[in-house]
MMTF fields as JSON, N, C-alpha, C and O atoms, coordinates in Angstrom:
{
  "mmtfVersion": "1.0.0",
  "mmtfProducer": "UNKNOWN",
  "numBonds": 319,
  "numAtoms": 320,
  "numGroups": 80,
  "numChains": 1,
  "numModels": 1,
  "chainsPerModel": [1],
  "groupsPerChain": [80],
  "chainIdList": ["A"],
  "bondAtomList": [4, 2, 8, 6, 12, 10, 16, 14, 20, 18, 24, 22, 28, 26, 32, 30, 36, 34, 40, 38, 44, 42, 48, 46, 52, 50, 56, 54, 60, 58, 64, 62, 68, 66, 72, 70, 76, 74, 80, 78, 84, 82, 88, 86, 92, 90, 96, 94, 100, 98, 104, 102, 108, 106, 112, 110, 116, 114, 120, 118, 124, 122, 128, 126, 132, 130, 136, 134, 140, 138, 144, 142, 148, 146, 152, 150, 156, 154, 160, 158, 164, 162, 168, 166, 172, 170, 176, 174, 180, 178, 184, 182, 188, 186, 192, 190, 196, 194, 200, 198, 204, 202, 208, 206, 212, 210, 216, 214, 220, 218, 224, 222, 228, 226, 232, 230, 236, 234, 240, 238, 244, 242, 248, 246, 252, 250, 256, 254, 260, 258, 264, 262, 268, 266, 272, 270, 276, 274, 280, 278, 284, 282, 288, 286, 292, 290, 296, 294, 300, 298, 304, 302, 308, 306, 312, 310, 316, 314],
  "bondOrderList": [1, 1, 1, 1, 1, 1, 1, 1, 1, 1, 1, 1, 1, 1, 1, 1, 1, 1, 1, 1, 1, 1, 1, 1, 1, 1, 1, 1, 1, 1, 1, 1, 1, 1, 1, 1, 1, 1, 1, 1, 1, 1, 1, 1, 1, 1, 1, 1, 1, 1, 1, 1, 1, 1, 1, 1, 1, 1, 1, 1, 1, 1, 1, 1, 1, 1, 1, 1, 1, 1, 1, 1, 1, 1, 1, 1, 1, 1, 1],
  "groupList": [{"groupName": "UNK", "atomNameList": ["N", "CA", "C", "O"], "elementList": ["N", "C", "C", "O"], "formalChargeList": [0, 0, 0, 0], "bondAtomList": [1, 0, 2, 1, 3, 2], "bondOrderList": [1, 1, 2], "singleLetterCode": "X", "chemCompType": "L-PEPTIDE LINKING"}],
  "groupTypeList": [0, 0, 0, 0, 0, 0, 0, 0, 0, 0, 0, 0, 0, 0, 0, 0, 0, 0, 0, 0, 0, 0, 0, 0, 0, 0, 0, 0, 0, 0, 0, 0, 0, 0, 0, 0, 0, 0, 0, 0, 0, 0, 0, 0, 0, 0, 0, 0, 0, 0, 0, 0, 0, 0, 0, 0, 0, 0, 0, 0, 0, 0, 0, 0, 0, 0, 0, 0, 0, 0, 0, 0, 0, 0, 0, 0, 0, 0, 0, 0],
  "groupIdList": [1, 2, 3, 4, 5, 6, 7, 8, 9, 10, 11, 12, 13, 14, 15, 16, 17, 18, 19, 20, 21, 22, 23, 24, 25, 26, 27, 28, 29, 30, 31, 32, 33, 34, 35, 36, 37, 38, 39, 40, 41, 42, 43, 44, 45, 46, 47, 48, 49, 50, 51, 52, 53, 54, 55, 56, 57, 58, 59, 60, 61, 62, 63, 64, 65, 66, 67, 68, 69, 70, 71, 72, 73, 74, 75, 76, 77, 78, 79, 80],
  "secStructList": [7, 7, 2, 2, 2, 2, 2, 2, 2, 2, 2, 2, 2, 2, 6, 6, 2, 2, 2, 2, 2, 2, 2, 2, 2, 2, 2, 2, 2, 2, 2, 2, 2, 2, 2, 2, 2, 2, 2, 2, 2, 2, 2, 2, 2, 2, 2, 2, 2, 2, 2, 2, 2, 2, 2, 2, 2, 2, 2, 2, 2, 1, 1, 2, 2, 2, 2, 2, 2, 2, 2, 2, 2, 2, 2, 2, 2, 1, 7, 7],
  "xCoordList": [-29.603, -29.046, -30.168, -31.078, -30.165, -31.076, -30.577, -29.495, -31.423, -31.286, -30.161, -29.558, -30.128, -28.99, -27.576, -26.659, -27.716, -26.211, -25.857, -24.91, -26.746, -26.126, -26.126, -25.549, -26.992, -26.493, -25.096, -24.369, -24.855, -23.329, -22.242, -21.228, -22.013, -21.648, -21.279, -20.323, -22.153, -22.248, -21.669, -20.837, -21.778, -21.226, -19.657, -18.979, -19.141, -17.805, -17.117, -15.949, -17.738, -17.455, -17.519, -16.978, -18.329, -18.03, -17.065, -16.586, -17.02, -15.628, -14.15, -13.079, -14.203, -12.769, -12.65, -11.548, -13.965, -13.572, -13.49, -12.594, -14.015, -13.202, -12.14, -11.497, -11.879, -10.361, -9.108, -8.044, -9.644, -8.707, -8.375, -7.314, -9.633, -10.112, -10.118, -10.105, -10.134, -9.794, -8.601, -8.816, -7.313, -6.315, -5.827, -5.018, -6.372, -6.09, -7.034, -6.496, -8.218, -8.671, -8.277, -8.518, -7.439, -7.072, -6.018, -6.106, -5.013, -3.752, -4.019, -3.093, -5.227, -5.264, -6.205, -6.593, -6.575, -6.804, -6.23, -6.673, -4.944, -3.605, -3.139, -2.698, -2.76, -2.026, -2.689, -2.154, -4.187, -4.884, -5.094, -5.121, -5.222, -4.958, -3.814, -3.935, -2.668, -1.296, -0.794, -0.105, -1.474, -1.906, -2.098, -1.357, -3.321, -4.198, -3.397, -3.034, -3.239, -1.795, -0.977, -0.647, -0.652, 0.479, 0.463, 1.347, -1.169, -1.506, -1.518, -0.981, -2.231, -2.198, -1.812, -2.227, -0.747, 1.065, 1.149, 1.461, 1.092, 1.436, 1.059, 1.861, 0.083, -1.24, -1.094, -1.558, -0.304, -0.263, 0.675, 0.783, 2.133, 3.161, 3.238, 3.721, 2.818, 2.46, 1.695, 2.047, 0.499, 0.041, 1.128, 1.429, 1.318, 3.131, 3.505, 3.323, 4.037, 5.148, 4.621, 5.287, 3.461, 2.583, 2.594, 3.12, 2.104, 2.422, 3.611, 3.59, 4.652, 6.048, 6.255, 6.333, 6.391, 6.233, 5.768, 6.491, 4.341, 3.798, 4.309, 3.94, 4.902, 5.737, 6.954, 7.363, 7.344, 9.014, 8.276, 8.71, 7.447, 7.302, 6.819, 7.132, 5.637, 5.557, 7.075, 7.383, 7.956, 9.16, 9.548, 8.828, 10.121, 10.879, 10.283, 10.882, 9.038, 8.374, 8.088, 7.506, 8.624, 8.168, 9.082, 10.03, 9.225, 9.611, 10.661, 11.726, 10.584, 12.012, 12.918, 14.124, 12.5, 13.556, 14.572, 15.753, 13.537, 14.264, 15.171, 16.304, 14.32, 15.591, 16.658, 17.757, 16.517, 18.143, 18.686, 19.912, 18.088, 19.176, 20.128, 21.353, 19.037, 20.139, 21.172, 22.369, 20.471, 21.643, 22.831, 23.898, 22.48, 23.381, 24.059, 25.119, 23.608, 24.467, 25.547, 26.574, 25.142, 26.066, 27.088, 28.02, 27.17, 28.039, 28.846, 30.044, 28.189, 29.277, 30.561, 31.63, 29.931, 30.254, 31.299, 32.333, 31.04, 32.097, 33.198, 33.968, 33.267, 33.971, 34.894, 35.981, 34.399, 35.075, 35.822, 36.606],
  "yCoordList": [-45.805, -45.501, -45.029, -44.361, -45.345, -44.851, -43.584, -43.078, -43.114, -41.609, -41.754, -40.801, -42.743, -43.048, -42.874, -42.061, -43.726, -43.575, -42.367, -41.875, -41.793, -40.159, -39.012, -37.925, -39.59, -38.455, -38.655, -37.76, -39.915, -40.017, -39.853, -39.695, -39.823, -39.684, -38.021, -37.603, -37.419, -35.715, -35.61, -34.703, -36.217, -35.909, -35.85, -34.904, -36.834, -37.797, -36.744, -36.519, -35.879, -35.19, -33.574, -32.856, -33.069, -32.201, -31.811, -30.76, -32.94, -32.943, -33.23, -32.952, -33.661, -33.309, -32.276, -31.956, -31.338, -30.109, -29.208, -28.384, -29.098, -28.727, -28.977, -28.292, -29.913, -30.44, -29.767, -29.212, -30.033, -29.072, -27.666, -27.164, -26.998, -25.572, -25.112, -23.882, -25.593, -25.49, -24.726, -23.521, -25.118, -24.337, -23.324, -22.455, -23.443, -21.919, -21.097, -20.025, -21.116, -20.096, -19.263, -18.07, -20.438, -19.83, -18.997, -17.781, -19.489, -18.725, -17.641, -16.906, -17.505, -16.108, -15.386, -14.392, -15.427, -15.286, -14.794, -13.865, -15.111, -14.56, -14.02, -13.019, -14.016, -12.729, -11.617, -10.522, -11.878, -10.25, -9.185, -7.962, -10.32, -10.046, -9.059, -7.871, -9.877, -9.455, -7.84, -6.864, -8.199, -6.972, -5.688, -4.705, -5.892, -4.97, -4.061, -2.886, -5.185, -4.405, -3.613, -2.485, -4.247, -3.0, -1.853, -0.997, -1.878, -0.661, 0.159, 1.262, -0.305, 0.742, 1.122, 2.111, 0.449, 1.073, 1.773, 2.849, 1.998, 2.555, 3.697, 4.621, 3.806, 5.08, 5.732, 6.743, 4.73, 6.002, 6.364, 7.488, 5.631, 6.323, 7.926, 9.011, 7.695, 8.563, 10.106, 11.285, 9.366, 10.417, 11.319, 12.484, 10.49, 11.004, 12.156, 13.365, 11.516, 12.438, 13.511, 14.454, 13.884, 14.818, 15.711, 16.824, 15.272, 16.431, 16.78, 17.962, 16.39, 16.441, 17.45, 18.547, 17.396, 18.627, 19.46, 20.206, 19.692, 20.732, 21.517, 22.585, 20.974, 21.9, 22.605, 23.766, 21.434, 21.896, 23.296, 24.435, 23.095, 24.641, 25.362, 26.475, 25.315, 26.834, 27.12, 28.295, 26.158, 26.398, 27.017, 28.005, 27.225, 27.522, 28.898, 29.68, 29.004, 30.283, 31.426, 32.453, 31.12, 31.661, 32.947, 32.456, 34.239, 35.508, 35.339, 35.94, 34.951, 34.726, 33.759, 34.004, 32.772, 32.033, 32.658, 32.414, 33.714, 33.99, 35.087, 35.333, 35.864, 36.981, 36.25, 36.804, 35.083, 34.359, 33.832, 33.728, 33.44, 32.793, 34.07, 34.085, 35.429, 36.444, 36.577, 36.313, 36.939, 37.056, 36.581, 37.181, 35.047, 34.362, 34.114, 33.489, 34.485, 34.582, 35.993, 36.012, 36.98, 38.143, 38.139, 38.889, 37.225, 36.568, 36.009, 36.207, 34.936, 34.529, 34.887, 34.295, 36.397, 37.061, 38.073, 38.283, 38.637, 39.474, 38.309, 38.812, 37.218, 36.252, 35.66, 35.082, 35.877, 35.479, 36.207, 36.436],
  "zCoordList": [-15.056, -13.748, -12.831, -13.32, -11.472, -10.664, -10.11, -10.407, -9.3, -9.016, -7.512, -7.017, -7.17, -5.598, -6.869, -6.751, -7.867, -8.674, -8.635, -8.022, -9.406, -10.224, -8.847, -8.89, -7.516, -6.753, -6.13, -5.699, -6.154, -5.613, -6.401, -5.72, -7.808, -8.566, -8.958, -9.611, -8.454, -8.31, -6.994, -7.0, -5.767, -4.529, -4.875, -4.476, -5.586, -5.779, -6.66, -6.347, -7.967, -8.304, -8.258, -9.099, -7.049, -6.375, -5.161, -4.734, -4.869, -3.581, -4.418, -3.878, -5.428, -6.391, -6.988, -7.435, -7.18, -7.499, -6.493, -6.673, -5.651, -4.049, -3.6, -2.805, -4.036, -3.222, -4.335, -4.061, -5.461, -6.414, -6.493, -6.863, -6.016, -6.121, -4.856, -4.904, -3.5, -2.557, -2.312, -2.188, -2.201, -1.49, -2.509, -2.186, -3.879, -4.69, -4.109, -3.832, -3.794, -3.66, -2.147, -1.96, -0.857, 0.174, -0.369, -0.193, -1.018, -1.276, -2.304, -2.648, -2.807, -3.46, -2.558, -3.17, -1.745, -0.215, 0.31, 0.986, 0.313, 1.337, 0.653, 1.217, -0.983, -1.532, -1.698, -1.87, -1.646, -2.012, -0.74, -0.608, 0.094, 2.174, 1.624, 1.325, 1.573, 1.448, 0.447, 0.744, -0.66, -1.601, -0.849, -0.848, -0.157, 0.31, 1.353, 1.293, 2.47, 3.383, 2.908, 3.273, 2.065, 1.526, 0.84, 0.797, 0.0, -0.688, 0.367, 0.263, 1.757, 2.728, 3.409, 4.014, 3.641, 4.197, 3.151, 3.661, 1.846, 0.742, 0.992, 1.128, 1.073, 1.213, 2.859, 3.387, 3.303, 4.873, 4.853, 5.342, 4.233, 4.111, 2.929, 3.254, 2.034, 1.065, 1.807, 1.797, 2.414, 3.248, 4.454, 4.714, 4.743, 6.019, 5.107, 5.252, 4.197, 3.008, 2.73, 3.157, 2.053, 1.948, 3.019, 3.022, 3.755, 5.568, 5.384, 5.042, 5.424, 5.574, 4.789, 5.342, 3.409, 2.293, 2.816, 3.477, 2.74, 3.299, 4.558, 5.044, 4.778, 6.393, 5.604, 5.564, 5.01, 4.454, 3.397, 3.566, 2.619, 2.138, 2.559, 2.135, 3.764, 4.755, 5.34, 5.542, 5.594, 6.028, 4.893, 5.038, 3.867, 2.45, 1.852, 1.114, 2.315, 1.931, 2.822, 2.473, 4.204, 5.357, 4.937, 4.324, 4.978, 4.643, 6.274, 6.131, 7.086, 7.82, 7.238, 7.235, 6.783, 6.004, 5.076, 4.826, 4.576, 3.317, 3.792, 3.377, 4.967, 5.27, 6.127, 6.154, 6.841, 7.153, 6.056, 6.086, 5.013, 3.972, 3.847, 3.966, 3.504, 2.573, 4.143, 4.256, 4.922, 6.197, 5.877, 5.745, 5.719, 6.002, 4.486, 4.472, 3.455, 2.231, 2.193, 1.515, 2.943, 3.261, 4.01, 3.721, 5.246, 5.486, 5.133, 5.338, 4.337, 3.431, 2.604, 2.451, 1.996, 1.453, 1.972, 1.339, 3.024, 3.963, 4.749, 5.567, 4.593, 5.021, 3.674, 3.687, 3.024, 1.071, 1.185, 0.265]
}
């Protein structure tokens, strides 16, 4: 074989492995895109939540909270 054969022969069989390997590698492309988005909606929502807690127990521990609960559990109580 001359060397014009075997380079076309390599052209012929590199563009079928492109053409095969081609649109898998876009579409795992778009699911890891896709992946990724969502870990980090994941991770900002998570982060949200975290803040959120943290309020709700300076709220829950705040020493006025606790003297309206009893307040308001004595109430209860003179109303029973």
């Amino acid at each position: 074989m001359n060397m014009t054969a075997i380079a076309i022969v390599a052209l012929v069989c590199w563009a079928i492995v492109e053409l095969v390997n081609g649109p898998r590698s876009k579409k795992k492309d778009k699911k890891e895109t896709a992946q990724v988005n969502l870990t980090n909606d994941l991770e900002r929502e998570v982060a949200a939540m975290r803040d959120r807690i943290e309020t709700l127990e300076k709220i829950v521990t705040d020493e006025k909270y606790d003297l309206n609960r009893q307040f308001d559990d004595l109430k209860k109580d003179k109303v029973a």
